[in-house]
C-alpha angles and dihedrals in degrees: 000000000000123000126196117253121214119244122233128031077256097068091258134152112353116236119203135255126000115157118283087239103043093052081053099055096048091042079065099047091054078267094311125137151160138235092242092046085048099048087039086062112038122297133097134234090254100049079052090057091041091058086039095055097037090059094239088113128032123198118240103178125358119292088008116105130181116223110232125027136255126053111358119232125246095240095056093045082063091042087055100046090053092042089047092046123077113290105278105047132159131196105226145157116039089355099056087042088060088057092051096060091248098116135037110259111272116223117208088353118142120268126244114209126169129220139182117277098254103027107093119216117211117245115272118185111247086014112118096197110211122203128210144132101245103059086119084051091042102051117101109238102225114012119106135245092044106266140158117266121265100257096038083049082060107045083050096061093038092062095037090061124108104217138030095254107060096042086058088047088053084054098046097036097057102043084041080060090061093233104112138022124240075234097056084049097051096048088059097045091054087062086058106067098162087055111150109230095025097155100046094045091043078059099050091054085055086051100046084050093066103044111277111135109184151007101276088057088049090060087046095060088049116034097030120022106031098039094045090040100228113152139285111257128190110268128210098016113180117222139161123251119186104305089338137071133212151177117254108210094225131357127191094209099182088053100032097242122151121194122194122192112207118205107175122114089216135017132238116230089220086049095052091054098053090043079054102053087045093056089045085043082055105047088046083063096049087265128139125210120200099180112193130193123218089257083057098056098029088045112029103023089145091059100045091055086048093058097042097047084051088047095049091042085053087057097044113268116164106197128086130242117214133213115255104226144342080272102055115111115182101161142268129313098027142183096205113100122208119288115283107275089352090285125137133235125215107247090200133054120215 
């Protein structure tokens, strides 16, 4: 049986007669296939270099071959890098990411693919080959192309990160997308035992559990609010606004304080607007926003926590904030009292 094979990566002109397997197989590869898959199922090695001459098929690694010719698609370049790679292989790290959804697709980005320690890959332009010991663990069982599972996808880039911060975004930002579970999370990382960070990723799952979402409001747990002992709010509070609905950072319930924590680096005009209209919204019900940016929280920790621990007194807070440090200079005149027997308390974790 032979079947006919479009042209060009578009969809364009049909061409006769390639065999019916072989135009499965690559149907299934997003038209990707190898030398081996192609002869395995009926051609011959001259028939392979005919296409290949003719310009019907390129060649992307060796011994790897798309099936039609012009720009190849994302998906078959990662079809190419697992079928060019040893049998086994995964796609993982900012790849699989990408086909998780975690990540924005990448266009012309290189391709991450995992093999088996001891099993060396040859090398492929535009392929980062990854090494370990749990591919097999790590493979989703179902998903094509071949990738690493969600969770396993996360802890990756987490370890591979340079600094603390952006292994604990990694953390916040994938169980913030609703994808995953800090449980689901823990249970895997309970299989990887020799994980760098552990600590500090072990404490980002703690702090995802109970709300935070990223990693400005990471930075707010820890720079403002713990250090400066101001109180606990209740974080991701869904409310209606208008048609819509949305999630408030942190709400004071009791005092009818909102804080927003604003992350962008820029800031939409439509976006403003609706922030806005939900500030406006809020003020009309008895409610105050304080909306801070991440420069706000990473460079002037000390008077955030000022303004929030006077916003929260004129409300009618009881309690006290305290300075964090000998250091911490949040204005005059100022609500916060000295730090508790003159101790002082990290602004920072890890």
């Amino acid at each position: 049986m032979v079947a006919r094979e479009s042209g060009g990566g578009d969809g364009g002109s049909v061409t006769p007669l390639l065999p019916q397997g072989v135009a499965r197989l690559a149907r299934g590869q997003a038209r990707v296939i190898t030398r081996a898959q192609a002869m395995a199922a009926g051609m011959t090695r001259h028939a392979i270099y005919a296409k290949l001459a003719s310009g019907r098929w390129q060649r992307v690694h060796s011994g790897v071959y798309a099936t039609y010719s012009g720009p190849l698609a994302r998906e078959s370049q990662m079809w190419a890098a697992v079928l060019g790679s040893r049998p086994g292989a995964v796609l993982c790290h900012q790849t699989a990411a990408e086909l998780h959804g975690l990540l924005d697709p990448a266009k012309g980005g290189v391709i991450h693919v995992m093999v088996a320690r001891g099993h060396a890959a040859a090398p492929m332009r535009r392929v980062v080959v990854h090494y370990s010991r749990r591919v097999d663990a790590a493979r989703h069982p179902a998903l094509k192309p071949p990738r690493t599972r969600l969770e396993e996808t996360v802890l990756d880039l987490a370890e591979a990160e340079r600094t603390a911060n952006g292994a604990i975004a990694w953390i916040l930002d994938a169980c913030a997308s609703r994808r995953t579970t800090p449980e689901r999370l823990l249970a895997v990382m309970d299989a990887r035992p020799r994980m760098r960070c552990r600590k500090i990723l072990l404490a980002a799952l703690g702090d995802a559990r109970i709300g935070i979402q990223s990693i400005l409001e990471h930075g707010y747990l820890y720079r403002v609010q713990l250090p400066h002992g101001l109180p606990d709010g209740r974080r991701q509070r869904r409310t209606r606004s208008g048609t819509s609905y949305r999630y408030e950072d942190i709400r004071y319930e009791e005092y009818g304080v909102i804080v927003e924590l604003d992350g962008r680096q820029a800031h939409p005009e439509g976006q403003r607007w609706r922030d806005t209209r939900r500030d406006n919204s809020s003020a009309v019900k008895g409610l105050i926003t304080l909306r801070y940016t991440y420069a706000d929280v990473t460079e002037r920790p000390c008077e955030v926590a000022d303004e929030i621990a006077r916003t929260l007194r004129g409300r009618g807070y009881p309690g006290v904030a305290h300075r964090c440090g000998s250091s911490c200079a949040p204005g005059e005149p100022t609500v916060l009292a000295s730090p508790p027997d003159g101790g002082r308390v990290s602004k920072a974790a890890g």
